[in-house]
ZAMARGU-4260 file (C-alpha; in steps of 0.2 Angstrom, whole numbers, plus 5000, padded with zeros to 4 digits):
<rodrens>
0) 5647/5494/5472 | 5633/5485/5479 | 5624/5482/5462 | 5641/5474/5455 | 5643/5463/5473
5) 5624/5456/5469 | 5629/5451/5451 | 5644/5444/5455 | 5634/5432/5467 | 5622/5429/5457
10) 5635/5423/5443 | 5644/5412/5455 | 5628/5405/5461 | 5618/5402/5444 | 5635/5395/5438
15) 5632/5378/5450 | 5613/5380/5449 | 5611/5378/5431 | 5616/5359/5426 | 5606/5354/5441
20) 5590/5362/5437 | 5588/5351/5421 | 5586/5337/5427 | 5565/5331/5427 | 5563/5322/5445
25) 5572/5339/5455 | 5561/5355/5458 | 5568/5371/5453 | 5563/5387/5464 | 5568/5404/5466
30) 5566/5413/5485 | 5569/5433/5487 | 5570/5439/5503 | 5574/5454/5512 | 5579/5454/5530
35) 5576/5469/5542 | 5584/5470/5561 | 5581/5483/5572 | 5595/5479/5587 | 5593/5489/5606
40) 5609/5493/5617 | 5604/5478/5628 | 5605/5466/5613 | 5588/5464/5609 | 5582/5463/5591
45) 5566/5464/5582 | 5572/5455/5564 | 5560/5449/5550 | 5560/5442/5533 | 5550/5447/5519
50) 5550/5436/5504 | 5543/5429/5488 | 5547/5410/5483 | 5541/5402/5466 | 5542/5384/5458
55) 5551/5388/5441 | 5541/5372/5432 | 5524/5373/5421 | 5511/5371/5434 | 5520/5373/5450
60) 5516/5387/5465 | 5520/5406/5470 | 5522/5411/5489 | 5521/5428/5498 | 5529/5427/5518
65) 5530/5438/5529 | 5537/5435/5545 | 5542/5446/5560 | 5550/5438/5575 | 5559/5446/5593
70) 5575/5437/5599 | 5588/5441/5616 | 5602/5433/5626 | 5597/5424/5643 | 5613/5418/5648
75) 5624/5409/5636 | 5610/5408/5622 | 5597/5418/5613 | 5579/5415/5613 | 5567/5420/5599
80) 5549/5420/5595 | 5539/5427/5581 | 5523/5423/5570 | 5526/5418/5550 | 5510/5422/5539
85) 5512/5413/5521 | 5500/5413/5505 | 5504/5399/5493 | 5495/5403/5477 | 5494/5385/5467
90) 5489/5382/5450 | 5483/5364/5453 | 5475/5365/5470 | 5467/5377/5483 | 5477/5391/5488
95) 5485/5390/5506 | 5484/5402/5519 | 5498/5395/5532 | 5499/5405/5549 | 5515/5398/5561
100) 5520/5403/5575 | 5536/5398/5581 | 5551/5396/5598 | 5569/5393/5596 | 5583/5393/5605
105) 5600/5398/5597 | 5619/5396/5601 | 5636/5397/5593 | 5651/5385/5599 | 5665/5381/5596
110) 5666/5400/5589 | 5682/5407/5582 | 5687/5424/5576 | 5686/5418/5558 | 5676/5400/5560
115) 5664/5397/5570 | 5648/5383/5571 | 5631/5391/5577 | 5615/5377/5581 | 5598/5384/5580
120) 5582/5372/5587 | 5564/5380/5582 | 5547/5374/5589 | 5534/5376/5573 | 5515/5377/5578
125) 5507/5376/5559 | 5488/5381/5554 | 5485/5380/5536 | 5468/5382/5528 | 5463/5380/5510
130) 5456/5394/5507 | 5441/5386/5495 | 5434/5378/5508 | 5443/5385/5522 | 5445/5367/5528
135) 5460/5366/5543 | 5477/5357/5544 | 5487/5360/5561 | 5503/5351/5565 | 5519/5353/5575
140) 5534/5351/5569 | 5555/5355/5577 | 5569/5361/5565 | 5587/5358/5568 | 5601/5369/5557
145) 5616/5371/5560 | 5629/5382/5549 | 5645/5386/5549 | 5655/5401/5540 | 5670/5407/5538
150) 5673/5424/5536 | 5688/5435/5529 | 5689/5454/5526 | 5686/5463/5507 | 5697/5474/5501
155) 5685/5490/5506 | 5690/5495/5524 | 5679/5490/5537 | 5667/5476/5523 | 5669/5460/5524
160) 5664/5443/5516 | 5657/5426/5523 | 5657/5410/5514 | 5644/5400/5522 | 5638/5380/5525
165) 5621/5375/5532 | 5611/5360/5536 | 5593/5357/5542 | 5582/5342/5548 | 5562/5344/5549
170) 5550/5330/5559 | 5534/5334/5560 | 5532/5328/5578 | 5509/5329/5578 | 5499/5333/5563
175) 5496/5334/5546 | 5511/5339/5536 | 5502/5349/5523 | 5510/5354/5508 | 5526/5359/5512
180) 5533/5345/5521 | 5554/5347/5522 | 5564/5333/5529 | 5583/5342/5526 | 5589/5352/5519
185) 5608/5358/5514 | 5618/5373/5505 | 5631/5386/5502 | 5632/5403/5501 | 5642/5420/5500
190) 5637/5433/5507 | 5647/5453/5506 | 5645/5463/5519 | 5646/5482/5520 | 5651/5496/5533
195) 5635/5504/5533 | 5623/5490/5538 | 5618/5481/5524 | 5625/5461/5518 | 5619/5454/5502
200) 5619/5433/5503 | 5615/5421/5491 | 5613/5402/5493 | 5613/5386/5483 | 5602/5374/5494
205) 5596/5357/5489 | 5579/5348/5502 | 5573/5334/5503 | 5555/5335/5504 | 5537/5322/5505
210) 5524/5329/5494 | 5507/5322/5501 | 5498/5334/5490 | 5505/5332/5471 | 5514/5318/5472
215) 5527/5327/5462 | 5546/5327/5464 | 5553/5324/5481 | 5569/5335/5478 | 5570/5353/5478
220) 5586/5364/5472 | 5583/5382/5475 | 5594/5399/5473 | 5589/5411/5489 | 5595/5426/5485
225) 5594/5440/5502 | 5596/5457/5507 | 5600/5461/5526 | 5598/5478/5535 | 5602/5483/5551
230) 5600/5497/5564 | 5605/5502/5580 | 5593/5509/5593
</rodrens>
């Protein structure tokens, strides 16, 4: 069951990506991720993503993140905090270790039994160092996303599935941007989930980006394709 769920998202996916992807001024990328939480009674979680992204193109990038991170309700919304470690490998440039540190603050409304809108703000303290020289960039930068989803049930008792709408604004507020510099960002997705703690998702997204490094194309169109586990304490 799961293996035919991920194909199917993965055909209805690749379906919208592939006339997109041919076009010579967008970036094509592929992200894999998968995502652990680990939720107490009182509602608080330890959550993570571990994940590989790659430029698709001739001479583009690979990256490796990991990312752990600690979120809980005070009052009507839920703080989080956490540290992301990623390692770009490039083919043109110095390799980049980025270290980030972030805050956010999280909260669903209006929220419905089937829709519902959640908005999450994130503070982003970035250190990236080339790691030839181990020369160092820092900057700060806020992220905006909101989604929405709409959920409906499967036709396993107790599974479900979610179709899903996001979209995210970057500003680097001090700082170098460094070599990843989003501006926004918007996608779909589907995502199945099961009774026993697992939801497979994936997403179409297309970014706007700057690109202060390579001077290479300023839109990105990738297919994130993620695993999601979860268990109670």
């Amino acid at each position: 069951m799961i293996a035919r769920t991920c194909v199917l998202l993965g055909f209805v996916v690749c379906g919208a990506v592939a006339p997109l992807v041919a076009q010579d001024d967008v970036s094509s990328q592929l992200w894999l991720d998968y995502n652990p939480r680990l939720i107490w009674p009182s509602t608080f979680e330890v959550y993570g993503d571990v994940g590989v992204r790659t430029e698709l193109e001739n001479n583009g990038w690979g990256r490796l993140v990991v990312r752990p991170g600690v979120r809980g309700p005070v009052g009507p919304v839920r703080l989080s905090g956490g540290v992301g470690t990623f390692y770009t490998v490039n083919e043109d440039s110095p390799n980049q270790l980025e270290f980030r540190p972030f805050q956010g603050v999280n909260w669903t409304w209006p929220s419905g039994r089937r829709l519902s809108f959640d908005h999450y703000v994130r503070l982003e303290e970035r250190f990236e160092f080339e790691t030839d020289a181990w020369t160092l960039d820092t900057s700060l930068r806020l992220r905006y996303r909101l989604q929405t989803d709409y959920r409906f049930g499967a036709l396993q008792a107790g599974a479900s599935w979610r179709i899903i709408a996001h979209a995210e604004a970057f500003a680097t507020l001090l700082g170098n941007a460094g070599q990843f510099d989003e501006k926004f960002r918007i996608g779909f997705g589907v995502e199945r989930g099961f009774v026993f703690g697992w939801r497979f998702r994936a997403d179409l997204t297309w970014q706007k980006v700057g690109a202060p490094f390579s001077g290479g194309p300023t839109e990105n169109l990738y297919l994130r394709v993620r695993a999601f586990q979860r268990w109670l304490k």
